[in-house]
matplotlib code that plots the C-alpha trace (Angstrom):
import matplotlib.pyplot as plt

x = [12.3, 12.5, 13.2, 10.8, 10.2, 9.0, 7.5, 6.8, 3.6, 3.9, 7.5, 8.2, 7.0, 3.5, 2.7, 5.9, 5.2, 6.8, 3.8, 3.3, -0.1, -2.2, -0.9, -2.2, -0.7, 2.2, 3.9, 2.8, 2.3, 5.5, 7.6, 5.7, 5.7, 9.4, 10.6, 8.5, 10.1, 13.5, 12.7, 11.3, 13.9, 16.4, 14.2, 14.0, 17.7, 18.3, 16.0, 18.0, 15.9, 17.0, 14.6, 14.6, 13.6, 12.3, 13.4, 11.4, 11.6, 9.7, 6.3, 3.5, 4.0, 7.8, 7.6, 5.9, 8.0, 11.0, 10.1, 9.1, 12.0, 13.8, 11.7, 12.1, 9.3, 9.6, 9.4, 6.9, 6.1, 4.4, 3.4, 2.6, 0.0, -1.2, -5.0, -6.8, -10.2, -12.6, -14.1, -11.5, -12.7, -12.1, -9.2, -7.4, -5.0, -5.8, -4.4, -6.0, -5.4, -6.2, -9.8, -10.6, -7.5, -7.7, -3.7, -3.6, -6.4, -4.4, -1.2, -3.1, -4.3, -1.0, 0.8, -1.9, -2.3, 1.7, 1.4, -1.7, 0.5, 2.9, 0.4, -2.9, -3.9, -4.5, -8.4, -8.2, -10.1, -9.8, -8.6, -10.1, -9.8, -8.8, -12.6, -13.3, -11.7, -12.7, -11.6, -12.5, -8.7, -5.4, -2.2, 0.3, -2.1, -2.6, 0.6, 3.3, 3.4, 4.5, 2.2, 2.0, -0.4, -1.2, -1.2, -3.1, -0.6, -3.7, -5.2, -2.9, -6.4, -6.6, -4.5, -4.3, -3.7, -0.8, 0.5, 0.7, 2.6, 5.3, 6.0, 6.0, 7.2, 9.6, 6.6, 5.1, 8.4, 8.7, 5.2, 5.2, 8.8, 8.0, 4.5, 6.4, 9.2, 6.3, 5.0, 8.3, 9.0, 11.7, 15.0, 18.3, 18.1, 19.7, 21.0, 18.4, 18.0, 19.0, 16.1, 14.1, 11.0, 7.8, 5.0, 1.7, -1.2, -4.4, -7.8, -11.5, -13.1, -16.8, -18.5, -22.2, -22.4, -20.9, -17.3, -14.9, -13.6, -9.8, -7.9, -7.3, -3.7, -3.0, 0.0, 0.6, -2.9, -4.3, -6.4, -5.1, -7.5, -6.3, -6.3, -8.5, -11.9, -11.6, -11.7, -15.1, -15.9, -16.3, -13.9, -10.9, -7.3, -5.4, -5.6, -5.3, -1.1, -1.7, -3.5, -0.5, 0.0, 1.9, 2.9, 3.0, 3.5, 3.0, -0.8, -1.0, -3.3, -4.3, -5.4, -9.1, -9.4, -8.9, -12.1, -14.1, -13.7, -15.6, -18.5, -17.8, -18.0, -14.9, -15.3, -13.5, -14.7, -12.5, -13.5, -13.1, -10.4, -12.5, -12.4, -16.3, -17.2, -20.5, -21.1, -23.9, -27.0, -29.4, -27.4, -26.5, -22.6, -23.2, -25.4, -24.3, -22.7, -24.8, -26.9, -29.9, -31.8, -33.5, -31.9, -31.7, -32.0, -34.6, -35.8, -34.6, -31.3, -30.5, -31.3, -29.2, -25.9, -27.0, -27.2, -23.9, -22.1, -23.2, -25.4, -27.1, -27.7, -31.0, -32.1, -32.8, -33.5, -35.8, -36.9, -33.9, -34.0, -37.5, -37.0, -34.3, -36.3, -39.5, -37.6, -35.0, -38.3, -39.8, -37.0, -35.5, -32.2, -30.9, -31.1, -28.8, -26.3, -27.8, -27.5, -24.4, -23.3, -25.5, -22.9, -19.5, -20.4, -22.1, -20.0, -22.9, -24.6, -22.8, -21.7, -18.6, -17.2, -19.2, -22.7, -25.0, -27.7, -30.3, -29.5, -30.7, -27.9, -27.2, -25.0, -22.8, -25.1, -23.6, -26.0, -26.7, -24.9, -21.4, -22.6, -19.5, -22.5, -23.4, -27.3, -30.2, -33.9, -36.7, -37.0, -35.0, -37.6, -36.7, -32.7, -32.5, -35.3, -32.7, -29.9, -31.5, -32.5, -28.6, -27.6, -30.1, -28.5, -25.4, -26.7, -29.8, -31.0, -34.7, -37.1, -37.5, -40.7, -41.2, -40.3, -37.0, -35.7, -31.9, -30.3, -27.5, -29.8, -29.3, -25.6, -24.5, -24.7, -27.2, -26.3, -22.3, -22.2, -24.3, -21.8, -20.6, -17.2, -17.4, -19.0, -14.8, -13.7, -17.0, -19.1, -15.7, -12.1, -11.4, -9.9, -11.3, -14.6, -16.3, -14.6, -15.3, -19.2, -18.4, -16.5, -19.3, -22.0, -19.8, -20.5, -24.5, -24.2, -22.4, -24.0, -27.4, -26.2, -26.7, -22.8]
y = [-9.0, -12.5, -14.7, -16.1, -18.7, -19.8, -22.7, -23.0, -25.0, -28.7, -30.4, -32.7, -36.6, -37.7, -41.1, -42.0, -39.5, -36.1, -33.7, -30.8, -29.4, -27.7, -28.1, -25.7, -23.8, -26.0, -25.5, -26.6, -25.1, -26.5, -25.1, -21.8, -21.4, -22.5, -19.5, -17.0, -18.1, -18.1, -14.5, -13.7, -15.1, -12.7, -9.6, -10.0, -11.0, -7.7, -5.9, -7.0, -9.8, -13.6, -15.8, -19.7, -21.6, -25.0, -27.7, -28.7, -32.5, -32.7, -33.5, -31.6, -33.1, -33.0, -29.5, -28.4, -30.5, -29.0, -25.3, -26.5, -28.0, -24.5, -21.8, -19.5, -17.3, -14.8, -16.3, -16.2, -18.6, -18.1, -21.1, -19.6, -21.5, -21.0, -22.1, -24.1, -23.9, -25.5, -22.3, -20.8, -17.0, -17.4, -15.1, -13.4, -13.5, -14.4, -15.1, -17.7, -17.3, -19.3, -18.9, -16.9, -15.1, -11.1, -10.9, -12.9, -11.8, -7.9, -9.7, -11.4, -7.7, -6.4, -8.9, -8.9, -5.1, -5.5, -8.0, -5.8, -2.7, -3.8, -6.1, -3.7, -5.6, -8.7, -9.6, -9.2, -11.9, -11.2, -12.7, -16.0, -18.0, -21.4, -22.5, -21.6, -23.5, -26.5, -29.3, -26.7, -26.2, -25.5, -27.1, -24.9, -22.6, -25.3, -27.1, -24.8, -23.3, -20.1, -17.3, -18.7, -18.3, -19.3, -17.2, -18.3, -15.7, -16.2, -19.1, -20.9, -22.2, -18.5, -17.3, -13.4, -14.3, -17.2, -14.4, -11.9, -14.6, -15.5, -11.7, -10.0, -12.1, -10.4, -7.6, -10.3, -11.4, -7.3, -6.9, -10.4, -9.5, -6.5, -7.5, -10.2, -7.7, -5.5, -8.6, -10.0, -6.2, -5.2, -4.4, -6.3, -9.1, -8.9, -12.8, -14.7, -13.8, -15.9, -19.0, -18.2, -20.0, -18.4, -16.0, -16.3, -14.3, -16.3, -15.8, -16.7, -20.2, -19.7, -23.4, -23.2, -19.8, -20.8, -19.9, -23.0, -23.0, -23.2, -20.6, -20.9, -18.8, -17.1, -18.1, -16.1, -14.6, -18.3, -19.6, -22.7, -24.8, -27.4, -30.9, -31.8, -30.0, -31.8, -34.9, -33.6, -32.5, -36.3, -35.9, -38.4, -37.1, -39.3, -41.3, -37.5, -36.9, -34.1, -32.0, -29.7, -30.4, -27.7, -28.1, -25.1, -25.0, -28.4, -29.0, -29.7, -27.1, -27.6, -24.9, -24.5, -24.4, -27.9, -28.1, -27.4, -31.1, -32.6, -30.0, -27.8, -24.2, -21.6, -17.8, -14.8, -12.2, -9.4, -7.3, -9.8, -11.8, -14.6, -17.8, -19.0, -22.8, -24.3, -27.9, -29.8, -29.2, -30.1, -32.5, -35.6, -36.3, -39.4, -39.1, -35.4, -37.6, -39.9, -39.5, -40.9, -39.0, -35.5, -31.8, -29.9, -26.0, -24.2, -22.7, -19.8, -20.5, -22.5, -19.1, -17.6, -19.6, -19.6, -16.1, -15.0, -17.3, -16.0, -12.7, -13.5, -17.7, -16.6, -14.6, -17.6, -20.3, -18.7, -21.8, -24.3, -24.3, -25.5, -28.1, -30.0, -30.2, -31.5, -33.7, -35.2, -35.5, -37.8, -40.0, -39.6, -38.1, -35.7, -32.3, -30.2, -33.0, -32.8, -29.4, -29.0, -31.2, -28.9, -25.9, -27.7, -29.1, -25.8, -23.6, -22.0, -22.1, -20.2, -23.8, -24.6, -27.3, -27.9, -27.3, -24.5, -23.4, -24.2, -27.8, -27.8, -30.4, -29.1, -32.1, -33.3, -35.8, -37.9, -39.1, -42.9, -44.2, -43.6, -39.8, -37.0, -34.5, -34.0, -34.9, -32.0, -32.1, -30.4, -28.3, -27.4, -30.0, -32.4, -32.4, -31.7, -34.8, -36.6, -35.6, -36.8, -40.2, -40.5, -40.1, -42.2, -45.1, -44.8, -45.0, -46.6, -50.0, -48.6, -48.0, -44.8, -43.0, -41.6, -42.2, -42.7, -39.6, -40.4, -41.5, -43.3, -44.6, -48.6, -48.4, -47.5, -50.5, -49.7, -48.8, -49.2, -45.5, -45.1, -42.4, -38.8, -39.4, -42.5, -40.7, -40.2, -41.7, -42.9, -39.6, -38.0, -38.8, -36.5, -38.7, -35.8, -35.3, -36.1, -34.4, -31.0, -32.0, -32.1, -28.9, -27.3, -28.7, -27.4, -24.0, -23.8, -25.9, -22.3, -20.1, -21.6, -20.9, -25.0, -25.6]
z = [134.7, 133.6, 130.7, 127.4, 126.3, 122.7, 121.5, 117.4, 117.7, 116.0, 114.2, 117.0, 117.3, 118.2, 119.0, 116.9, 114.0, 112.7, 113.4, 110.8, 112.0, 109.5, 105.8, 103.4, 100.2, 99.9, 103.0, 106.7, 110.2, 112.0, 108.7, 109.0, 112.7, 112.8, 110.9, 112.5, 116.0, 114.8, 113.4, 117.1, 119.0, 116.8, 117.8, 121.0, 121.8, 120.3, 122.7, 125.5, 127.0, 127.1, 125.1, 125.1, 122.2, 122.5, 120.8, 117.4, 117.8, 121.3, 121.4, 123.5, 126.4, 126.1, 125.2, 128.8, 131.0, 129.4, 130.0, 133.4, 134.3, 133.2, 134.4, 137.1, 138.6, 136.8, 133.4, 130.8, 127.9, 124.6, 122.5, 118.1, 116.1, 112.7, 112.4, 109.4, 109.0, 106.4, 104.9, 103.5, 104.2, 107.4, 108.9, 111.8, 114.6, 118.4, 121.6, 124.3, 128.0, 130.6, 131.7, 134.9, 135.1, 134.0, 134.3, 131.5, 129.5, 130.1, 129.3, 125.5, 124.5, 124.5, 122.5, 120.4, 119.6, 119.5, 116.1, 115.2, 115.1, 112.6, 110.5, 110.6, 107.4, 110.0, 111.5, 114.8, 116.4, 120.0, 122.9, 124.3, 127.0, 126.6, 127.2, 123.8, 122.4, 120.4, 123.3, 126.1, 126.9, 126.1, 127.2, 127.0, 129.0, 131.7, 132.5, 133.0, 136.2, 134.8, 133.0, 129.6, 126.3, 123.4, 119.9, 116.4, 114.3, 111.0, 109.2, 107.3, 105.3, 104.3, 101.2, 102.5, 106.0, 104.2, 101.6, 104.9, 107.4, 104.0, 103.0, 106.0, 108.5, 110.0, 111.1, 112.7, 114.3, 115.7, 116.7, 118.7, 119.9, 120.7, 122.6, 124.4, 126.0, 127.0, 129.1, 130.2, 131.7, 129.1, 129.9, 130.3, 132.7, 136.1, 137.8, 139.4, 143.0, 146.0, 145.8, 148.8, 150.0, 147.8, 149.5, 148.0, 148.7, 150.5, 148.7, 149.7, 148.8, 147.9, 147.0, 146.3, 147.8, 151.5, 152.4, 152.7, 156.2, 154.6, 152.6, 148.9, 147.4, 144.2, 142.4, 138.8, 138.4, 139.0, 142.0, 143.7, 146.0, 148.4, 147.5, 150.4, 149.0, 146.0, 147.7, 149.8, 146.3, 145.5, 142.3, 142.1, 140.4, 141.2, 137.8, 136.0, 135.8, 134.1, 136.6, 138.2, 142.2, 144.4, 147.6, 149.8, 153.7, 153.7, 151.8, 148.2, 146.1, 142.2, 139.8, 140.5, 136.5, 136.4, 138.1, 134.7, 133.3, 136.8, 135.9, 138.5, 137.6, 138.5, 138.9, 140.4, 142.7, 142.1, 145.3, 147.6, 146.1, 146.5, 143.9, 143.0, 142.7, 142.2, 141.5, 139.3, 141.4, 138.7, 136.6, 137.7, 136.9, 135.8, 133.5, 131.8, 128.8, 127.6, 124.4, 125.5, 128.1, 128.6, 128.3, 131.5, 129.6, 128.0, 124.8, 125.8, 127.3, 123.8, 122.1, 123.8, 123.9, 119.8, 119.9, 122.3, 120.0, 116.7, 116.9, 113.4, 113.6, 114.5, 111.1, 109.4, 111.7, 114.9, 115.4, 115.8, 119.7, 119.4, 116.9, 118.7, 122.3, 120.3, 117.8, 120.8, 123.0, 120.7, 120.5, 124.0, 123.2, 125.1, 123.3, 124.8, 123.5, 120.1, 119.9, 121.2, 118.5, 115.8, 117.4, 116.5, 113.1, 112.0, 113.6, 115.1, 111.9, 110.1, 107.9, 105.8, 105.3, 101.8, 103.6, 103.4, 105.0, 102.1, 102.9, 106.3, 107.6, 110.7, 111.9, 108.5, 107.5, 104.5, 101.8, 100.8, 98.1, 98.4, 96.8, 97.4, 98.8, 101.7, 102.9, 102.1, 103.7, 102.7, 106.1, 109.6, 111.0, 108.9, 109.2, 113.2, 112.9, 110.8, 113.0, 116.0, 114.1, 113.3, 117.5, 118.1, 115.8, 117.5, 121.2, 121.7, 120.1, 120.2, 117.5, 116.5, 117.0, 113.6, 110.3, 109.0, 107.0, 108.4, 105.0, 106.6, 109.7, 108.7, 108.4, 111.6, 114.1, 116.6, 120.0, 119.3, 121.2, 124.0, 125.1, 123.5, 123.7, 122.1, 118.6, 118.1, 115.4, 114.2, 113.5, 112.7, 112.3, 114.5, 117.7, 120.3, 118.5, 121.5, 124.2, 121.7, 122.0, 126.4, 125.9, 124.3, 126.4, 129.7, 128.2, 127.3, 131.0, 132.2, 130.4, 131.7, 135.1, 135.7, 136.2]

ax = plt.figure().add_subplot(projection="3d")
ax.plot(x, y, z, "-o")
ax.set_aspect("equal")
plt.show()
C-alpha cells in the first residue's frame, strides 16, 4: 500500500507568469482546485494513508519531476482540474487515463463513482483516455513513471456545476478521498521495503502484424518497447526530453504510447499479453500535416468518426462528409484536415461558442467589417466551401477554383501557413491550436484503421 500524491491543477508560474487556469464566476481554477485538495489531503490523512501535496508555485513541468523524484513504486498520483467551456450548459465530472492501459481505465471508474457517490447531482461524463483530449495527451498521465490520472471535478463555465464545487466541497473532498484510498489499497502504511532491483513481466511486440524478434516488459499497466525498434522504426527522440527512458537489464525501453505523436498506432492484446504497433502504410509521414494535398479516408469513414463522436451530428447535416471531399477536391486541400478542423471548432457540430447551426459556419469564420458576429452562408455547401477558401489562404498562394464566398479571404496573407501547426496563433489564439487539429486527425487516421 503506497502513498498519494495530489496536484491542484494550475497556481504555479508559466513562462514567468502566475497561472490561474479557467476563470469564471468570480473566482479561478487554481483558487478552486486549491481548496478542494487541501480539503482531500485532510480526508485522506484521516483514513490512515500518507498523502503528498505538491507545491502551488511549481509549474507543469516542475510539478512531474518533483513527484518523480519522490515516488516509490507503489505510489499513485492524481492531478484535479476544473474545465471551462464556451457553451455554458455544458457540465460534468471525468477522469482521463492513459490510453491503452485497462488498469487505469479500472482504477478512473472507481474514483469517479467514488465523487459520484457523494455528489449524485454531478453529470457523469465518463472516463477518457488521454487521446481525447483536445491536444491528444495528457501530461500528468505521461510523465510520471508511477500510475497517475487526471480528474475534471465539473466545469467551472457551468453555474450548477460552480454552485456544487463552492457548497459542497467537502463531498467532493470525501468522495475523491475516499476513491483515491480505494486505489492506493487503503490501510495504514507499512516502511518502504529493502530497495531491491525491479522484476517486470516480458510481453509480445506485434509491428505490422509480425512478431518483433525482442521482448517488450510491462511496467504499471503500461507497455515499454526497447529503444532499438524505434530507431528501425525510422523515428528520432533524441531531440524529445520529454519522452520517459528506463533502463532495465541493461537496454533502454520507452512507453510505447509515446509512439502516437510519430503516427504509429498502439494496441493491446489482452490474451496474449502482446502490445500492437502498426505504422503509416498509406500515409506518407511527411506529408500527413500539410494543408494542401488529398485526404486518405472515405465518405464513410468521415461519417463515422462524425457519428462515434456525436451520435446525432448527422440529423441535420447528412451530407457534411460529402461536402468537404468535393469542396477540398476542387481546391486541393486536404479534407481530412479540413474536417478535422470542422470537428474541434464545432465540437462535432454540436456549436457554441456564439455559432449555431442555422449559420452554417462550421470552422469560426469572422465576418468583414470589424462586425462582433460571427460569418453565416446561405447553405452547408456554401460555409465548408468558405471554410476551405479560408485554409486555402493561409497555405497555398493559388487561385482558387471558384468564387470567393470566404469573407475574410483578402486579409489573410496568402500562403503564410502551408502547415497545420502553423494555423496557431493566427486562426486562433490558442498557442496549441494546431497540434489539437494533429490530435484529431491521429484519431479519424485510427479510427479509419490507416494508422
Amino acid at each position: 500500500m503506497g502513498r498519494i500524491f495530489i496536484s491542484a491543477g494550475h497556481g504555479g508560474y508559466e513562462n514567468g507568469a502566475l497561472d490561474p487556469g479557467s476563470i469564471a464566476g468570480g473566482t479561478t481554477e487554481a483558487r478552486e482546485m486549491i481548496l478542494l485538495r487541501d480539503l482531500i489531503v485532510s480526508e485522506v490523512r484521516a483514513r490512515g494513508l500518507e498523502i503528498l501535496s505538491v507545491p502551488d508555485d511549481l509549474s507543469m513541468l516542475q510539478s512531474l519531476d518533483w513527484i518523480n523524484a519522490r515516488a516509490r513504486a507503489d505510489d499513485v498520483a492524481l492531478e484535479i482540474h476544473a474545465d471551462a467551456f464556451s457553451n455554458p450548459a455544458a457540465r460534468g465530472a471525468c477522469v482521463y487515463y492513459i490510453a491503452n492501459n485497462s488498469d487505469r481505465q479500472k482504477n478512473a471508474e472507481q474514483l469517479l463513482l467514488a465523487l459520484l457517490r457523494r455528489v449524485p447531482q454531478l453529470p457523469n461524463r465518463g472516463t477518457k483516455p488521454d487521446t481525447e483530449t483536445g491536444t491528444g495527451s495528457l501530461a500528468f498521465c505521461r510523465f510520471l513513471w508511477i500510475p497517475s490520472m487526471l480528474m475534471e471535478v465539473g466545469f467551472l463555465s457551468n453555474t450548477d456545476d460552480r454552485f456544487l464545487l463552492q457548497n459542497r466541497r467537502r463531498d467532493f473532498a470525501i468522495g475523491i478521498a475516499e476513491g483515491l484510498v480505494a486505489w492506493a489499497g487503503g490501510g495504514s502504511v507499512p516502511a518502504p521495503p529493502p530497495v531491491a532491483a525491479p522484476v517486470y513481466p516480458a510481453i509480445d511486440i506485434k509491428i505490422n502484424s509480425q512478431i518483433y524478434g525482442e521482448k517488450g516488459i510491462l511496467i504499471n499497466g503500461n507497455s515499454y518497447i526497447p529503444i532499438d525498434l524505434v530507431d528501425r522504426l525510422g523515428i528520432d527522440l533524441s531531440r524529445n526530453p520529454n519522452v520517459r527512458r528506463i533502463t532495465y537489464r541493461n537496454v533502454v525501453y520507452i512507453k510505447a504510447v509515446e509512439l502516437r505523436d510519430y503516427q504509429i498506432s498502439v494496441g493491446w492484446e489482452s490474451a496474449t499479453r502482446t502490445v500492437i504497433l502498426r505504422s503509416i502504410l498509406q500515409i506518407c509521414p511527411g506529408y500527413i500535416d500539410r494543408i494542401m494535398g488529398h485526404g486518405n479516408t472515405s465518405e464513410v469513414q468521415l461519417m463515422m468518426f462524425l457519428k462515434n463522436n456525436n451520435p446525432q451530428s448527422l440529423t441535420q447535416f447528412a451530407d457534411i462528409a460529402k461536402l468537404y471531399r468535393e469542396e477540398a477536391a476542387l481546391e486541393g486541400v486536404n479534407y481530412d484536415v479540413a474536417f478535422c478542423q470542422m470537428c474541434l471548432e464545432s465540437n462535432f457540430l454540436r456549436f457554441g461558442n456564439g455559432i449555431t447551426p442555422t449559420q452554417n459556419n462550421f470552422a469560426g469564420l469572422g465576418s468583414a467589417g470589424g462586425s462582433s458576429q460571427a460569418a453565416s452562408f446561405p447553405s452547408a455547401r456554401i460555409g465548408v466551401r468558405a471554410h476551405i477558401q479560408h485554409l486555402k489562404a493561409y497555405a497555398s498562394t493559388e487561385p482558387l477554383a471558384q468564387e470567393i464566398v470566404d469573407p475574410r479571404f483578402r486579409f489573410v496573407t496568402r500562403g503564410i501557413a502551408p502547415l497545420v501547426p502553423q494555423l496557431s496563433g493566427r486562426w486562433e489564439a490558442d498557442l496549441q491550436y494546431g497540434e489539437k487539429i494533429m490530435a484529431q486527425l491521429r484519431r479519424l487516421y485510427e479510427s479509419a484503421g490507416l494508422l
